[in-house]
C-alpha positions as CSV (number, residue, x, y, z in Angstrom):
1,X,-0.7,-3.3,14.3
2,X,-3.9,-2.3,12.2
3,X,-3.9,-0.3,9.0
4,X,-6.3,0.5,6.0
5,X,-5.6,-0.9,3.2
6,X,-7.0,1.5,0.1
7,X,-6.5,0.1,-3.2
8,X,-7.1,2.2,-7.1
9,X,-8.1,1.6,-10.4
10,X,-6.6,-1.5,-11.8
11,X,-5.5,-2.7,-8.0
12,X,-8.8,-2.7,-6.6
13,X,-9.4,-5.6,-9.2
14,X,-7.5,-8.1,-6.9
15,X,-6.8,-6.3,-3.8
16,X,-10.4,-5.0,-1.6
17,X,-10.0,-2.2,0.4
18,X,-9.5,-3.7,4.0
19,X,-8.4,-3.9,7.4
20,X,-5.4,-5.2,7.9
21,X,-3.5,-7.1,11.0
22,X,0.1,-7.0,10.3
23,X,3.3,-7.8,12.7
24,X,6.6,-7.1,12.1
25,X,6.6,-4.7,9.5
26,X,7.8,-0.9,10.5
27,X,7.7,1.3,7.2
28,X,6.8,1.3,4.0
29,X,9.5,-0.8,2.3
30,X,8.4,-3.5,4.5
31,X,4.9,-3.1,3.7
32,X,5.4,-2.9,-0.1
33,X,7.4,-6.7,0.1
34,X,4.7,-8.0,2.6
35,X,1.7,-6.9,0.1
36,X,3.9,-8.5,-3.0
37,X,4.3,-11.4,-1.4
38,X,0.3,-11.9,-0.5
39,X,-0.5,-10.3,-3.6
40,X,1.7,-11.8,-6.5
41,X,0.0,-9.8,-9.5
42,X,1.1,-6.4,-7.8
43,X,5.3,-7.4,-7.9
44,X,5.0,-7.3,-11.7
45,X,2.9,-3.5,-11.6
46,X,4.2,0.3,-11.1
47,X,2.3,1.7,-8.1
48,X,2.4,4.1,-5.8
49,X,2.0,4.4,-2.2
50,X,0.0,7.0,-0.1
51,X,0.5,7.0,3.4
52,X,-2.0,8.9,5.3
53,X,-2.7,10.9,2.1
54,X,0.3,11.6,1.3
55,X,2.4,10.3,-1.2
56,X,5.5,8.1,-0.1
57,X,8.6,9.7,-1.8
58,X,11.2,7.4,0.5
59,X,10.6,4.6,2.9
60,X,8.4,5.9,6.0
61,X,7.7,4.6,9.4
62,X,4.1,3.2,9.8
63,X,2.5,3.8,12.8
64,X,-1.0,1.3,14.1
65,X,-4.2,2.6,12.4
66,X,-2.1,4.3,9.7
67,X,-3.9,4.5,6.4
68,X,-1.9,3.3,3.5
69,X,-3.6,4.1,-0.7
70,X,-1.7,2.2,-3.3
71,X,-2.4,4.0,-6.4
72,X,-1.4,3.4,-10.2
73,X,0.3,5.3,-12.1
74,X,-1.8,8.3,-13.3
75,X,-1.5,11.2,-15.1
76,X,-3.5,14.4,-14.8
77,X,-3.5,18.3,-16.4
């Protein structure tokens, strides 16, 4: 399966935005452990995910060519 990776702020330091080919990995929870794992600095950060745009408030299913934003944490007004 292919997705987007989309990366913010201080994440984009260390993680491009990119194609990715992954296998075996169904939802978001997955992803999140798969991305920690080839990305060590991101285990010991607060992010966020975006799926599609829309921000992950529980584990979610990916599907191939989803899009997937991890974000910072942020604050706005």
């Amino acid at each position: 399966m292919q997705i987007e990776l989309i990366s913010f702020g201080k994440l984009s330091d260390f993680i491009p935005n990119q194609n990715l080919e992954i296998e075996g990995i169904e939802n978001t929870d997955d992803l999140k452990q798969y991305l920690e794992k080839i990305f060590p600095e991101l285990a010991a950060m607060k992010y966020k995910l975006a799926l599609n745009k829309n921000l992950v408030q529980q584990n979610s299913k990916i599907k191939n060519r989803d899009s997937i934003a991890l974000m910072p944490p942020f604050s706005g007004g």
